[in-house]
C-alpha positions in Angstrom: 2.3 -1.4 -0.3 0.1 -0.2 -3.4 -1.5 3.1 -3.7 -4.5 3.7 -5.3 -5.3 4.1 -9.7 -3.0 5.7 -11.5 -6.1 6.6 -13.9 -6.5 4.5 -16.9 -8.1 6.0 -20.1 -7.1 7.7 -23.1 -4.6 10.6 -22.1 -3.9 14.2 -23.6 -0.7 14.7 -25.2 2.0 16.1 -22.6 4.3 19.3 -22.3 7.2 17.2 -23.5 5.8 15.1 -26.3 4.4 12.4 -27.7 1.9 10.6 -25.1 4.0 7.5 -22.7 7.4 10.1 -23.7 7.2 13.6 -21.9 9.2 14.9 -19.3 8.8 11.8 -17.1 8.6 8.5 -18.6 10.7 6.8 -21.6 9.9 3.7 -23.4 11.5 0.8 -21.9 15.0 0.1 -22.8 15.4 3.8 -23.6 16.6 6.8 -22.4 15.2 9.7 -20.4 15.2 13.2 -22.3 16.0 16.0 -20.7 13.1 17.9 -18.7 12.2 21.2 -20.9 11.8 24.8 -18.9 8.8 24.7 -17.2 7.4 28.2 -18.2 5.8 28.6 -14.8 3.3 25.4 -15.6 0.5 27.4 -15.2 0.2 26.1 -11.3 -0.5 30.0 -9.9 -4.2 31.2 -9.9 -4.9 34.2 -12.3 -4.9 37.5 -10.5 -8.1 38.6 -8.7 -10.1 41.2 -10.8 -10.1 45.1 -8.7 -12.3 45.8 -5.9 -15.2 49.0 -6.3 -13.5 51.5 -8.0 -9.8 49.9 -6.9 -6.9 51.3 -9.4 -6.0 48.4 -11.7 -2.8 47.6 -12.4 -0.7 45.8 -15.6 -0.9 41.9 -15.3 2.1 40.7 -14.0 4.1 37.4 -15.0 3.3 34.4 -12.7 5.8 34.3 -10.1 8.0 32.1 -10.9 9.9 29.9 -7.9 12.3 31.3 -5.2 16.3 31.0 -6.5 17.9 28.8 -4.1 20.1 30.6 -2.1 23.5 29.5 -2.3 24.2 26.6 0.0 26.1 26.5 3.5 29.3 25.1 3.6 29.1 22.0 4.2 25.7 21.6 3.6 24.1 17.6 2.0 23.1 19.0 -1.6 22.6 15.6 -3.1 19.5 14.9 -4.9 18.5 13.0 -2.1 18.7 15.9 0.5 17.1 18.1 -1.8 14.2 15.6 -1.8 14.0 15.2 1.5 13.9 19.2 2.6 11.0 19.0 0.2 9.3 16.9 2.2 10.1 18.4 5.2 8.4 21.6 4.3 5.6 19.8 3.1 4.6 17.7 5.8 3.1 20.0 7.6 0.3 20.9 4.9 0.4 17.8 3.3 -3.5 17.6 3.1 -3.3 21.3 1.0 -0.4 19.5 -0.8 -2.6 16.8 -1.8 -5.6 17.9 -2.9 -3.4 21.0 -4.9 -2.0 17.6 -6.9 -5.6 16.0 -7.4 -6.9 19.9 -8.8 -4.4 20.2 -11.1 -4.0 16.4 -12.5 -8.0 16.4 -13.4 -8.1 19.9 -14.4 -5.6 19.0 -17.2 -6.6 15.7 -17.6 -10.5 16.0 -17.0 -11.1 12.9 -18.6 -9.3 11.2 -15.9 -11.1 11.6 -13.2 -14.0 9.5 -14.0 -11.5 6.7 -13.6 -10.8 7.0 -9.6 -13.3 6.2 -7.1 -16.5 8.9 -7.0 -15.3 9.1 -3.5 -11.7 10.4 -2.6 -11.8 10.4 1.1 -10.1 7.4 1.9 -8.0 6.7 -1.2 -6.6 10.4 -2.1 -4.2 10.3 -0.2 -2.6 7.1 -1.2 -0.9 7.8 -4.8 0.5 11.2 -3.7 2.3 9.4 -0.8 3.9 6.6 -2.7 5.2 8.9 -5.0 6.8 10.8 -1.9 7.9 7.7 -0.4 9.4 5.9 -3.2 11.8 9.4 -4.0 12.9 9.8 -0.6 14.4 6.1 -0.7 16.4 6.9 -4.3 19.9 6.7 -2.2 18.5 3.3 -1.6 18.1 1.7 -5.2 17.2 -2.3 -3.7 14.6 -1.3 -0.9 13.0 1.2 -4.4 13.2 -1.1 -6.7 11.3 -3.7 -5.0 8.8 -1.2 -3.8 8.1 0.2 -7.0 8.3 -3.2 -9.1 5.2 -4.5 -6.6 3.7 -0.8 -7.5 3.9 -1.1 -11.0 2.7 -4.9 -11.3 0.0 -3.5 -8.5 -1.3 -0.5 -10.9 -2.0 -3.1 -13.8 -5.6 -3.6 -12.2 -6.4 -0.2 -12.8 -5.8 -0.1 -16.3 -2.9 2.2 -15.6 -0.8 2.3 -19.1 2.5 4.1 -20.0 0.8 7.2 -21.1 -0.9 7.9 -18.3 2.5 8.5 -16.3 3.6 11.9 -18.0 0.5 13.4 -16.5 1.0 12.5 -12.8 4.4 13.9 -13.0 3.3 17.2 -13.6 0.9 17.1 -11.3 3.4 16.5 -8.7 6.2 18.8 -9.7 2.9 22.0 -10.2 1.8 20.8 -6.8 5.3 21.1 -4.9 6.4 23.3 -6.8 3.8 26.0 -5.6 3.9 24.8 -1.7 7.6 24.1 -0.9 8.9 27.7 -2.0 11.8 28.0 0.6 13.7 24.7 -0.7 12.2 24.8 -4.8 14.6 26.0 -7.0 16.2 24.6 -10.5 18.7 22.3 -8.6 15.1 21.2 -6.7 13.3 20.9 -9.8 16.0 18.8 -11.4 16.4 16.2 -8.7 12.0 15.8 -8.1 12.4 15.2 -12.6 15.1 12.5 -12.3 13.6 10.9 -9.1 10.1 10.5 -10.6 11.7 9.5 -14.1 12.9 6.4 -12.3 10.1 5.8 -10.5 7.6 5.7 -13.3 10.3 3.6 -15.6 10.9 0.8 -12.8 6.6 0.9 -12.7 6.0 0.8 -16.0 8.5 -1.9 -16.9 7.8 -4.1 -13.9 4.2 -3.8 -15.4 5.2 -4.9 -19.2 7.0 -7.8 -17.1 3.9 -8.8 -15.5 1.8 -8.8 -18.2 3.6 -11.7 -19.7 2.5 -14.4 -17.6 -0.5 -12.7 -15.3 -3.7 -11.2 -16.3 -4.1 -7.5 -14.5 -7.0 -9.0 -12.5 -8.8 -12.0 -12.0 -12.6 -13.0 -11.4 -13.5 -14.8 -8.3 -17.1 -16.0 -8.0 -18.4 -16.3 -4.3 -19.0 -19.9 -3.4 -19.0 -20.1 0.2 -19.8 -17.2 3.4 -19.6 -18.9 6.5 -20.6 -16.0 9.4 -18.9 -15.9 12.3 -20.1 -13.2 14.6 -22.1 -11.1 13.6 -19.8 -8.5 12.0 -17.4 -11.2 11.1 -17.5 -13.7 8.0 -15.4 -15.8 5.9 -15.6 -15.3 2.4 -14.3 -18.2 -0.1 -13.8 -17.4 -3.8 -13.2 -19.4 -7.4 -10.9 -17.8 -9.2 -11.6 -18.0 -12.8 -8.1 -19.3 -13.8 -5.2 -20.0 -11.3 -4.1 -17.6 -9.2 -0.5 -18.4 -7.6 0.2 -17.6 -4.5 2.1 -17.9 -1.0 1.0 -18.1 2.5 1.3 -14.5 4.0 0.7 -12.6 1.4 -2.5 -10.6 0.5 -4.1 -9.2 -2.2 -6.6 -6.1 -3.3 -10.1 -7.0 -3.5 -13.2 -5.4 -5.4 -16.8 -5.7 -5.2 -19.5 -5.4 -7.5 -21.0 -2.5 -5.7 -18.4 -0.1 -5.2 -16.7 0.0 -8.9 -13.1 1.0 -9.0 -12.6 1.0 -5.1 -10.4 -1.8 -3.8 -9.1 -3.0 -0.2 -6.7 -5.3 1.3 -6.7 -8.7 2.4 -5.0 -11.2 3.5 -5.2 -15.0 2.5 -6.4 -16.9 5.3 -4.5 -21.0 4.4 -1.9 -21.6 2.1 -2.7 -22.7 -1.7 -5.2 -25.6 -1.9 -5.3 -27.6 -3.9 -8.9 -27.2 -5.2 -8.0 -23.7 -5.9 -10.0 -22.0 -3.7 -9.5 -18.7 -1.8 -10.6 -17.5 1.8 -10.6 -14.4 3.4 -11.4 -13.2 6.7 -13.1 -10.3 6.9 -14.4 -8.0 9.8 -17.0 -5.1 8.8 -16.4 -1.7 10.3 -18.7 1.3 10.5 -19.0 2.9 7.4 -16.3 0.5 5.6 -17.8 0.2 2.2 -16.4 -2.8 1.0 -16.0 -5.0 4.5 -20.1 -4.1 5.0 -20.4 -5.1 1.5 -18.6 -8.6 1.4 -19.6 -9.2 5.4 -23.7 -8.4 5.0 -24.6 -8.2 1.0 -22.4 -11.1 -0.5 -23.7 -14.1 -1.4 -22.5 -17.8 -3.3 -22.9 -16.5 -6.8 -21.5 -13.0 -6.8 -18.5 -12.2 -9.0 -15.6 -10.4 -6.9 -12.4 -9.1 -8.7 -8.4 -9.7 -7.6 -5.5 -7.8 -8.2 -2.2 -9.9 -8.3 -0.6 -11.1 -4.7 1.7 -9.4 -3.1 3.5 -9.2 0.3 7.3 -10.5 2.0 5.4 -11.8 5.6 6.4 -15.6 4.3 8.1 -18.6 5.5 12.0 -19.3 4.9 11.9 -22.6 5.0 15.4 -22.7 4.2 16.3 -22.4 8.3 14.5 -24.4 10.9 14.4 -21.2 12.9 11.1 -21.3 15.1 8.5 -18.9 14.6 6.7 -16.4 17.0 3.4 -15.3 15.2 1.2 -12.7 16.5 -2.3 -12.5 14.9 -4.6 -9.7 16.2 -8.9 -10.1 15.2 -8.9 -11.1 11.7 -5.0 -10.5 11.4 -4.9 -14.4 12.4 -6.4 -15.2 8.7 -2.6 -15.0 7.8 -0.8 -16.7 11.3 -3.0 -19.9 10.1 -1.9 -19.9 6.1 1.6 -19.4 8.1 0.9 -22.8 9.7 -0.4 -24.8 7.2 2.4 -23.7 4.9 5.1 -24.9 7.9 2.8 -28.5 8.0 2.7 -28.6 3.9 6.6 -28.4 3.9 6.8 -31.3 6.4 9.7 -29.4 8.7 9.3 -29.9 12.2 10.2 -27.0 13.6 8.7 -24.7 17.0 5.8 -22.5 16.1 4.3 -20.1 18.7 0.7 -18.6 18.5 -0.6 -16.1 19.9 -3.7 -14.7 19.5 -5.3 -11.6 20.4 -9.6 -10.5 20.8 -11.2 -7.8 22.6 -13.4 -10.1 23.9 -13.6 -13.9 24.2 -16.4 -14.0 21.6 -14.4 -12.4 19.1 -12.1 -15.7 19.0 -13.7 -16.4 16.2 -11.3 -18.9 14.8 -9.7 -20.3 18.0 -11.2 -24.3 17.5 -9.6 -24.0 14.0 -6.2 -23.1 15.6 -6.6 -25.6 18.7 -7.1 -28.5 16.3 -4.1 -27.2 14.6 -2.6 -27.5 17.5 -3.8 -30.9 18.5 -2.2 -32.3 15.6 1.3 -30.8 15.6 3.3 -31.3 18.5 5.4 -28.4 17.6 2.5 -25.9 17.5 1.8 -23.9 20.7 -1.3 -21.6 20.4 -2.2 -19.4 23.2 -5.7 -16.7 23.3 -5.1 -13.5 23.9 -8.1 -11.5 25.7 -8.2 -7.8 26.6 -11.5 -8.2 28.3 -12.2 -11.6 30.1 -11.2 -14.7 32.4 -10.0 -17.0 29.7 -6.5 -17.0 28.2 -3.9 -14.8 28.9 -4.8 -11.0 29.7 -3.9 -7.1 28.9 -2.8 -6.3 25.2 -1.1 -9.1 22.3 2.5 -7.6 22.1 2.5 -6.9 26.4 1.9 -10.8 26.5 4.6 -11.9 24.3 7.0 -10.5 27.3 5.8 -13.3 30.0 7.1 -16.2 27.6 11.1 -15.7 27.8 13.6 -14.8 25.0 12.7 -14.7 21.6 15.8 -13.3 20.0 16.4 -16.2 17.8 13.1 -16.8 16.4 11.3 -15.1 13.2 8.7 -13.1 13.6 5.3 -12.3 12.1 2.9 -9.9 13.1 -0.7 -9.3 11.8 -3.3 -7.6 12.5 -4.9 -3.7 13.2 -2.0 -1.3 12.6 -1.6 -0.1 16.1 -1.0 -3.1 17.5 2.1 -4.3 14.6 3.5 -1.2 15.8 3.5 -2.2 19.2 4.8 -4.9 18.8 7.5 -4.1 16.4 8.7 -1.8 19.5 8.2 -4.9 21.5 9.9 -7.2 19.7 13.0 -5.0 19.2 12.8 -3.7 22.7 13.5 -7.6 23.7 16.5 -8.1 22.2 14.6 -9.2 18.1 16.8 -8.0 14.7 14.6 -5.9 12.8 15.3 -8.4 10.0 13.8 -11.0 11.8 10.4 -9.0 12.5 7.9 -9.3 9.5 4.5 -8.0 8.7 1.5 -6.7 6.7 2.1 -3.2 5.1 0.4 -0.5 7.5 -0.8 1.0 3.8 -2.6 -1.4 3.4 -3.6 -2.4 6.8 -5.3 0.9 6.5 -6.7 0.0 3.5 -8.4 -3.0 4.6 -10.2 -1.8 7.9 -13.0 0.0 5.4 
């Protein structure tokens, strides 16, 4: 899933060169230099000036890290270990860990921080944990590789260039460096440089890919909102040139009133063809951009797109059935699922089942029954938490009353609670995790504000 800007804008020249070169990033098609000595990298804080009368003493040189000790026999030191007993120090104050990261990128780089959202509550964490993420699966090259690729193509809408890569990476090797002092050490240092010089290279060229057939965003004017609760619309959009597409996949989304802060969400049908785009969208106590396309958007108003991404779609190579479970507005995607299954003519058992606190939160239940009335192979069943109609107690728990499911594919959407439930679920009963598919958490996360 995508984290937020890597900051756009005109960057200092870095430690190790030229801007775009440096310690971290090559051009493409080249090679990686060496990381130079760090020279402590200036991430301690100066000393404290005496107390009343105190005896000074001599400054002293910054501490530099602890020397590994030697390692136990028999002890993992791949790179990949030494990553991961990074992380594992870390986690615990990964909140002091993150904002260390933030204070030393825009102290270096002030000029960058006018290009992030004025407010870092929600997205701060985001960048600093897809950079942890992505080295902690470099023994795992095709899982990395795809993750970073959709990254990379991701960042474009940010105005995130080669040059700007260099400066992250030292913000991340100052910030661990100064809280993980029981596992940093050279051979440390060495392996965090390598894993985030192949991360930023499989970014950045993934990103000169892109921009060879796809613009970094697109406009979409606003020309339908159709309310349908009263914290619940559906929002349809024009893009201003075509924007490919498939059913189950989502996309980042900004608005005119919060610059430079996007959120997640998925399409609700499969590509029209009129062009249009529709999105289901559920505003949430102070969510800034659901409030903002739910209560203040109108027909007229000019949203922006980042480029699609997401794997929860159809193989329509198999005539496997599907078992789709769409909680509140996660059923936008369950229904572009459908009407990609009826657009490829297969006939082939599809099983709905969807999930509301409350039977007026159903919101698009008579789009799904007509569905339904028109497909003999579709079965579509509500889901209610609180009420006499349709089935009761939570989505995934209701899946179990309904048999086997072992041979089906399965899709899950919705809050991130309940596609973890049902993941559990699902491979409780007997499911292959390669058969269970769904939204990113990330950016489930992403899209509940």
């Amino acid at each position: 899933m995508e984290a937020p800007a890597t900051p756009s804008g005109d960057s200092d020249r870095t430690a190790g060169g030229a801007a775009g070169g440096g310690w971290f990033a090559r051009p493409p098609g080249g090679t990686a230099p060496v990381p130079p000595p760090r020279n402590g990298q200036g991430s301690t804080p100066p000393s404290a000036p005496p107390r009343n009368g105190q005896r000074s003493t001599p400054p002293s040189a910054p501490p530099q890290p602890r020397r590994q000790a030697p390692p136990a026999r028999h002890e993992d030191t791949s790179d990949t270990a030494l990553l991961r007993r990074t992380m594992a120090e870390i986690e615990p104050i990964a909140d002091t860990v993150t904002s260390h990261f933030y204070a030393l990128l825009f102290l270096r780089h002030p000029a960058l921080r006018a290009l992030f959202p004025a407010a870092m509550d929600t997205q701060r964490d985001r960048l600093f944990t897809a950079l942890l993420t992505a080295a902690t699966h470099a023994d795992d090259p095709v899982t990395l590789t795809a993750y970073l690729t959709n990254l990379g193509r991701g960042h474009r809408k940010y105005g995130t260039r080669p040059e700007h890569y260099p400066a992250v990476g030292e913000a991340l090797i100052g910030a661990l460096s100064r809280y993980a002092p029981s596992t940093w050490g050279p051979r440390t240092e060495a392996a965090w440089v390598g894993a985030y010089t192949t991360i930023s290279q499989i970014m950045i060229d993934a990103a000169t890919a892109d921009e060879m057939h796809a613009p970094a965003w697109w406009q979409a004017e606003v020309v339908a909102h159709d309310m349908r609760t009263k914290d619940v619309a559906v929002v349809t959009v024009r893009p201003d040139q075509p924007y490919p597409f498939l059913a189950g996949q989502y996309t980042a989304l900004e608005t005119p009133w919060w610059p430079r802060v996007w959120r997640h969400y998925s399409f609700a049908s499969a590509p029209r063809s009129d062009g249009l785009l529709s999105f289901h969208v559920k505003a949430v106590p102070a969510g800034w951009v659901s409030n903002a396309l739910v209560h203040r958007a109108r027909p007229g108003d000019v949203l922006r797109l980042g480029a699609p991404t997401g794997s929860m779609t159809v193989d329509h190579t198999t005539d496997s059935g599907l078992l789709c479970l769409g909680g509140g507005t996660g059923i936008a995607p369950i229904k572009a699922l459908v009407e990609d299954v009826v657009r490829h003519g297969r006939r082939r058992s599809v099983d709905v089942f969807y999930g509301a606190r409350r039977n007026d939160d159903l919101y698009d239940f008579d789009t799904m029954l007509r569905l339904q009335q028109t497909h003999s192979w579709l079965s579509v069943r509500p889901v209610v938490d609180d009420g006499p109609a349709g089935l009761s107690g939570g989505l995934p728990e209701a899946v179990r009353e309904y048999g086997s499911w072992h041979t089906h594919d399965v899709y899950l959407s919705g809050p991130p609670g309940m596609i973890r439930r049902g993941v559990d679920t699902m491979l409780g009963m007997g499911v292959p995790s390669h058969r269970i598919r769904h939204d990113s958490i990330e950016g489930l996360v992403g899209a509940t504000t």
